[in-house]
Structure formats: C-alpha cells, structure tokens
TORKOL-4160 file (C-alpha; in steps of 0.2 Angstrom, whole numbers, padded with zeros to 4 digits, m for minus):
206
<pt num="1" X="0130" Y="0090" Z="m0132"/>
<pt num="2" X="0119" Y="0091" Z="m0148"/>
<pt num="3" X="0105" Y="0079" Z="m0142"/>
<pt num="4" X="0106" Y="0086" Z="m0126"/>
<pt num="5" X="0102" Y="0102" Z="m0133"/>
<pt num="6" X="0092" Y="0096" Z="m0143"/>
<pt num="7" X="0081" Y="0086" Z="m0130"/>
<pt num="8" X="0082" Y="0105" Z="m0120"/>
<pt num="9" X="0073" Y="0113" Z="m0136"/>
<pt num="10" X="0059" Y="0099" Z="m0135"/>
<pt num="11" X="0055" Y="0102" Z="m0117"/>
<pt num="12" X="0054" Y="0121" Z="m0121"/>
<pt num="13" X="0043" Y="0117" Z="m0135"/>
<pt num="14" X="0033" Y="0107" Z="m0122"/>
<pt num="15" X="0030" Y="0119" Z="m0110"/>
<pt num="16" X="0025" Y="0134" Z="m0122"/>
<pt num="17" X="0011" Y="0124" Z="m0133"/>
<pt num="18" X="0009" Y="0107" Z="m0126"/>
<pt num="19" X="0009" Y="0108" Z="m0106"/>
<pt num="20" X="m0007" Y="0114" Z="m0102"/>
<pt num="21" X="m0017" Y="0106" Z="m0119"/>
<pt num="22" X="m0028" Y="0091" Z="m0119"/>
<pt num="23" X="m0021" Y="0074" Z="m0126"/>
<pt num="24" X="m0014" Y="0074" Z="m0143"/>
<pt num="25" X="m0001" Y="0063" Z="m0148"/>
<pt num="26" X="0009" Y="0079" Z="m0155"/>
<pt num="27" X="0010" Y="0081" Z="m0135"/>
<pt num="28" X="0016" Y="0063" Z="m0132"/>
<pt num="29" X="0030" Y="0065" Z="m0147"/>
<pt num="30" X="0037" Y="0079" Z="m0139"/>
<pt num="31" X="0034" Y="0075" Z="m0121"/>
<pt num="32" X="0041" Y="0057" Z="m0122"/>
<pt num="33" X="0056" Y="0065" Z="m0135"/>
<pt num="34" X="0062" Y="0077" Z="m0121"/>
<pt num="35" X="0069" Y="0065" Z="m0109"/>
<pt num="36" X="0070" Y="0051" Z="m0121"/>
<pt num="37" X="0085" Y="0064" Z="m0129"/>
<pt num="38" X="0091" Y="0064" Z="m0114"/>
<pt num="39" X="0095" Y="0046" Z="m0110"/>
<pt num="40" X="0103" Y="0046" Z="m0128"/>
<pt num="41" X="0114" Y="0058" Z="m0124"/>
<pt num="42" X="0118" Y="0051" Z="m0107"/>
<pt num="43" X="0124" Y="0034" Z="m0117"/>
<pt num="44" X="0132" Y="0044" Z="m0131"/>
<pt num="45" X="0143" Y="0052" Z="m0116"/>
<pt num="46" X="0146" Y="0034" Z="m0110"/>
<pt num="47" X="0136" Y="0037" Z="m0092"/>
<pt num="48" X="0133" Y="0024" Z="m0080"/>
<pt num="49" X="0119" Y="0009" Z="m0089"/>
<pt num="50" X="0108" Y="0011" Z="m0071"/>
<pt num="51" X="0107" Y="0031" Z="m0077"/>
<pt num="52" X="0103" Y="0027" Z="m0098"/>
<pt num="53" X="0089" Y="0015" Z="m0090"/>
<pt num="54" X="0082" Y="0028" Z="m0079"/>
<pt num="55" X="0078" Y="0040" Z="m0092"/>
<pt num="56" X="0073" Y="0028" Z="m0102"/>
<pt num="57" X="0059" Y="0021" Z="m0091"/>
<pt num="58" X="0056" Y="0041" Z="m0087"/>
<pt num="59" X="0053" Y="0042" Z="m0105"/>
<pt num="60" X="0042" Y="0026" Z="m0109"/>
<pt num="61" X="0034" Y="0036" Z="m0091"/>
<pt num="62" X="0030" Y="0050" Z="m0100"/>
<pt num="63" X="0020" Y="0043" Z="m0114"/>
<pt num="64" X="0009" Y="0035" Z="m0104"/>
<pt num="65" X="0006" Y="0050" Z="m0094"/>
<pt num="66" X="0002" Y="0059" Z="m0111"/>
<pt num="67" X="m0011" Y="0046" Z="m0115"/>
<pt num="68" X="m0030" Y="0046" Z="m0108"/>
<pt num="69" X="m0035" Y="0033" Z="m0097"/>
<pt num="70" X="m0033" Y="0026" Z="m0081"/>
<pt num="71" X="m0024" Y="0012" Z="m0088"/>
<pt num="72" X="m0011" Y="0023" Z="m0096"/>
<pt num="73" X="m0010" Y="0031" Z="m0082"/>
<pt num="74" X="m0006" Y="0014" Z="m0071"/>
<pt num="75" X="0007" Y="0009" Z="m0084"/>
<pt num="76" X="0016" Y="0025" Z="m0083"/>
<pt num="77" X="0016" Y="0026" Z="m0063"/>
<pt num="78" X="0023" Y="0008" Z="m0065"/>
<pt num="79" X="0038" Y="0013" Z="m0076"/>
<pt num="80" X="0041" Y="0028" Z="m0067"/>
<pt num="81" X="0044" Y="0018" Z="m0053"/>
<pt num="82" X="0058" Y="0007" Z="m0060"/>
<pt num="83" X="0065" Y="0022" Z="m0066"/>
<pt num="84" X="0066" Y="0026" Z="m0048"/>
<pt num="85" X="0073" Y="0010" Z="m0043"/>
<pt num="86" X="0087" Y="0012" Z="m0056"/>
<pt num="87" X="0091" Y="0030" Z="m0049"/>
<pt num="88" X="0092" Y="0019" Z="m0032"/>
<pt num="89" X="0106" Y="0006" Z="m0040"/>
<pt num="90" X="0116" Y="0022" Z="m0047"/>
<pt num="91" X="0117" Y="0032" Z="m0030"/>
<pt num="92" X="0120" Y="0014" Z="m0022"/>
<pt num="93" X="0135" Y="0016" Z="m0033"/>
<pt num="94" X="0139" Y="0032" Z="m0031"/>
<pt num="95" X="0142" Y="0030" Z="m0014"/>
<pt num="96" X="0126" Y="0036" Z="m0006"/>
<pt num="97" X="0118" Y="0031" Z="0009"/>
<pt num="98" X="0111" Y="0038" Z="0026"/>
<pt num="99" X="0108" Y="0054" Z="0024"/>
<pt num="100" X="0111" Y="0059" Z="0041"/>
<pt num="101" X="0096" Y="0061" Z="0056"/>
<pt num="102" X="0089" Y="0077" Z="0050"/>
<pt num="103" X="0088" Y="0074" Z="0033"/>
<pt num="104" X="0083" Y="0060" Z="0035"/>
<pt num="105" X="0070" Y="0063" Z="0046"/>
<pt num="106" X="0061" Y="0076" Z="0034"/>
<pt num="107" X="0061" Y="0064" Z="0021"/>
<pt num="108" X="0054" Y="0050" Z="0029"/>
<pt num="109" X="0041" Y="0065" Z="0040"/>
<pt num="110" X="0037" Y="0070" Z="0023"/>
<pt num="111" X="0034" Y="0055" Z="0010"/>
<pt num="112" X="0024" Y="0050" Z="0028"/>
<pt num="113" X="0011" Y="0066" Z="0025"/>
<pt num="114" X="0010" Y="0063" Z="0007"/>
<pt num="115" X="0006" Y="0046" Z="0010"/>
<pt num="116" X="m0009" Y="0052" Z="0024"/>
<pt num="117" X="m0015" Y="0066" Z="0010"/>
<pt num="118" X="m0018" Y="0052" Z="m0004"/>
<pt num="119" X="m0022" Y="0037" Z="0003"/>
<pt num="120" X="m0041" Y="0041" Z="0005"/>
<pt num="121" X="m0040" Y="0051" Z="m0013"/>
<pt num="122" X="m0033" Y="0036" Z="m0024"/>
<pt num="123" X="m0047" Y="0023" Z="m0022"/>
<pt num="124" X="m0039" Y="0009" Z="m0034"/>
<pt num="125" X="m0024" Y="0017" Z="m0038"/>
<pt num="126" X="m0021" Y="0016" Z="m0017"/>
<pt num="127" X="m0008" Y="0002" Z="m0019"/>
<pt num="128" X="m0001" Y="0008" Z="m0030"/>
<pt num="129" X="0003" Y="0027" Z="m0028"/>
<pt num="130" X="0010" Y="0020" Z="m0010"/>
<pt num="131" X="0022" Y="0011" Z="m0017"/>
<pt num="132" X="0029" Y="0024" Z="m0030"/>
<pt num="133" X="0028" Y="0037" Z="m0015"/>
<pt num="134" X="0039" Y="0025" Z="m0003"/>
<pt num="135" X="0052" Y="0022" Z="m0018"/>
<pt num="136" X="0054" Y="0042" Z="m0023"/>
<pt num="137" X="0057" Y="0044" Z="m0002"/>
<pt num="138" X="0071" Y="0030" Z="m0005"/>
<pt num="139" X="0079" Y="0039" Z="m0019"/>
<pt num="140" X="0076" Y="0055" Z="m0010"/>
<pt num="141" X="0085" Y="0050" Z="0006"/>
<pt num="142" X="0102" Y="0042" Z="m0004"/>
<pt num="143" X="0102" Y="0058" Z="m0016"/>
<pt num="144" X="0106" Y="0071" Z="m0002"/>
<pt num="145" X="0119" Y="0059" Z="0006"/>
<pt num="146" X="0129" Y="0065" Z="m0012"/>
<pt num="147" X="0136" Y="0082" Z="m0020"/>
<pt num="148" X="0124" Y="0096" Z="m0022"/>
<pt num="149" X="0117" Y="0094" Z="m0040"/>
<pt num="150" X="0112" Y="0076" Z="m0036"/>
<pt num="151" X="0101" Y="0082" Z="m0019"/>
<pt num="152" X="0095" Y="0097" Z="m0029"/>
<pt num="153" X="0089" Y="0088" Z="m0042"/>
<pt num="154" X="0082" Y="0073" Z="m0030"/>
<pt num="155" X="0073" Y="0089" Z="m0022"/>
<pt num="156" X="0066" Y="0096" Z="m0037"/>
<pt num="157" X="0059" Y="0078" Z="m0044"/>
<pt num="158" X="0051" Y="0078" Z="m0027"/>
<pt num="159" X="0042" Y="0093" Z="m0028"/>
<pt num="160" X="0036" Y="0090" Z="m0047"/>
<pt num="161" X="0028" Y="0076" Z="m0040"/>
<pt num="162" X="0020" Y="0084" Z="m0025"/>
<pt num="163" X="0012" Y="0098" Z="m0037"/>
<pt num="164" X="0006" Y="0082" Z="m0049"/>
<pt num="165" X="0000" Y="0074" Z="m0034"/>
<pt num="166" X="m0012" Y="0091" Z="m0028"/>
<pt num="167" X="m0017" Y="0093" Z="m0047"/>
<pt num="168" X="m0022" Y="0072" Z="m0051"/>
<pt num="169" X="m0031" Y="0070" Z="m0033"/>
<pt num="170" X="m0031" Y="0087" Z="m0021"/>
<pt num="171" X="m0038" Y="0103" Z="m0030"/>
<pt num="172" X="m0055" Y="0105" Z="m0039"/>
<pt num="173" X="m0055" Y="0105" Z="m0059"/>
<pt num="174" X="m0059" Y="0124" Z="m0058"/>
<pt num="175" X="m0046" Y="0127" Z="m0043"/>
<pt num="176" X="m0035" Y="0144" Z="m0047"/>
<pt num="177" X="m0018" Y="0134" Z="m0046"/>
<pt num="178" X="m0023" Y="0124" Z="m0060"/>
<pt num="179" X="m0019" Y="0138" Z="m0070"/>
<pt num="180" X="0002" Y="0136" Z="m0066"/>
<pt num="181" X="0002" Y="0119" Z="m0059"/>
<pt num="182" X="0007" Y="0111" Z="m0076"/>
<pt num="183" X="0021" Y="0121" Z="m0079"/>
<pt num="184" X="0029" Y="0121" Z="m0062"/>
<pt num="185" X="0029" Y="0102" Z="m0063"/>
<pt num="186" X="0035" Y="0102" Z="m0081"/>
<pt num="187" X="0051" Y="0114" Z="m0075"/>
<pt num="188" X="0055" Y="0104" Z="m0059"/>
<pt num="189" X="0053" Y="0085" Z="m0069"/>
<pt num="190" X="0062" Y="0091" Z="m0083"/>
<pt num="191" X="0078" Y="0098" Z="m0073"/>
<pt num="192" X="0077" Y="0086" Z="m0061"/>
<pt num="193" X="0080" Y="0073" Z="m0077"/>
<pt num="194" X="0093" Y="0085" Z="m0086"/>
<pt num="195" X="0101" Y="0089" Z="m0069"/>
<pt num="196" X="0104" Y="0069" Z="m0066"/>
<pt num="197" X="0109" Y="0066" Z="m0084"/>
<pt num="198" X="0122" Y="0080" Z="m0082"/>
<pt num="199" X="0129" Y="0075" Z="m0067"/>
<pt num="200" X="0130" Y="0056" Z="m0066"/>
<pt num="201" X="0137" Y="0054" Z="m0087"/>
<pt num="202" X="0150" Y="0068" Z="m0083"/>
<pt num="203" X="0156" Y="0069" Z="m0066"/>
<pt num="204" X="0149" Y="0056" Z="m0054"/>
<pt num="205" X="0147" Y="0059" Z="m0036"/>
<pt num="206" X="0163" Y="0073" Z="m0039"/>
C-alpha cells in the first residue's frame, strides 16, 4: 500500500509541475517513477507476472516518451506495445474473450477511424503507430468481455491515447486544446495503470 501511495504522490507531482514543461530529466524521474511504483507494488502484492511486466514496459514506455527525439519516441511506442501484449496474456488468463457484437463492433469501428486519421499524418512512424493502434483495439476488445474496472480502465487508456494521438499529429502547435490536452491524458494513463494494478494484483477478474 505504501509504494502504491507513493507512485499516486509521484503522478500528482507530475501533473502539477512537470505535465505541460519541456524536457528535463526531473520530468523523466518522476514520470518513469509513477508507474514504475506501480509495478512494484503490483509484485510486492504477489499480482500476476504478465501484470508486473506490463507496468514495467509502461514504465521503460514513459521515459522514452519523456526524452526528445524521434528515436526516443520510437523506442517508447515500441515498449508500449509489449506492455499492451502482456495486458493481452493477463486478460487471456483472466478469462476474457469476445466481447460480444456491439462492443465489439465499436472497437474494431473505432481503432478503424483512428487508424484512417493517422495514417497520412505519421510519415515514418506509419508502420509503426498501425501496429500499436491494432494491438491497443486487441486489448480493448478482451478488457470489456471482464468486470467493470478492467473495461473502464481499458476505456480510459484508450482515450489517453486518442487525446496523445490529436496532440503528437492532429492539432496545430498553437491550437487552444493544447492548453488541457496534457493533463487529460496524464489522468486517463495514469488510472488506467493504477486501475489495472488494483484490480488484477487484488482481485482478478472477481
């Protein structure tokens, strides 16, 4: 409970001076510290391995993120979509599956636009970002086949990314959304991570 609470105090910290600021590698500390908490505490309760891993590659994610450069930025799509692919084994094991029609026709409707929107605003990065887009869909779908917390959280992930998508390759530098778009995708991420954390190393799929 401490190092959750802990990892909690780190993403406040992080959205209050860090969220909007330039690159710094104060930022990176408490930005990669937030979720990297988070897969600690998720061992230290004795959660699934597929759920510590997660976090963990959300965490090596997030430093990269933090870091300038279109390399860095590769890198940290990359391990953000392996942490993707480990929340896939979890949900496998917690029983997930079809979500049923509807839902899953949103999904796949919706990865589908976002997949329309970017694909002419990537250039290199096309290939890539397809891939990661595709996987989150994946992980999307099994997460509202299980309880509540697990789709909500699924959901909210989602929708961080979406708003990341529109800020890195959508809206102008001096758009007007700029000026909340950081911290609407900071809240979604981070309880989308702490929600996952909770509910798969204390109560799976109950």
């Amino acid at each position: 409970m401490f190092v959750f609470a802990a990892s909690a105090l780190l993403s406040a910290l992080f959205l209050m001076r860090y969220c909007a600021a330039g690159h710094s590698w104060p930022k990176s500390v408490v930005k990669t510290g937030s979720v990297a908490g988070l897969s600690l505490a998720a061992g230290l309760a004795g959660g699934p391995v597929a759920l510590v891993a997660a976090l963990a590659l959300g965490a090596v994610g997030d430093f990269f993120l933090s870091r300038p450069g279109e390399r860095a930025f590769l890198a940290g799509l990359v391990a953000f979509a392996l942490a993707h692919l480990a929340y896939v084994w979890l949900m496998v094991e917690a029983g997930g599956g079809w979500p049923g029609a509807g839902a899953g026709a949103a999904v796949g409707l919706f990865s589908a636009a976002m997949a329309g929107l970017l694909w002419s605003r990537t250039g290199p990065m096309r290939w890539p970002v397809m891939g990661y887009v595709a996987i989150i869909g994946v992980m999307g779908l099994l997460a509202l086949s299980l309880p509540w917390p697990v789709a909500l959280s699924a959901l909210a992930f989602m929708a961080s990314d979406t708003i990341l998508s529109f800020e890195l390759f959508v809206l102008t530098a001096a758009h007007p959304a700029r000026r909340w778009t950081p911290y609407a995708v900071w809240s979604l991420y981070w309880g989308a991570q702490a929600g996952f954390a909770w509910v798969f190393a204390h109560s799976v799929a109950a």
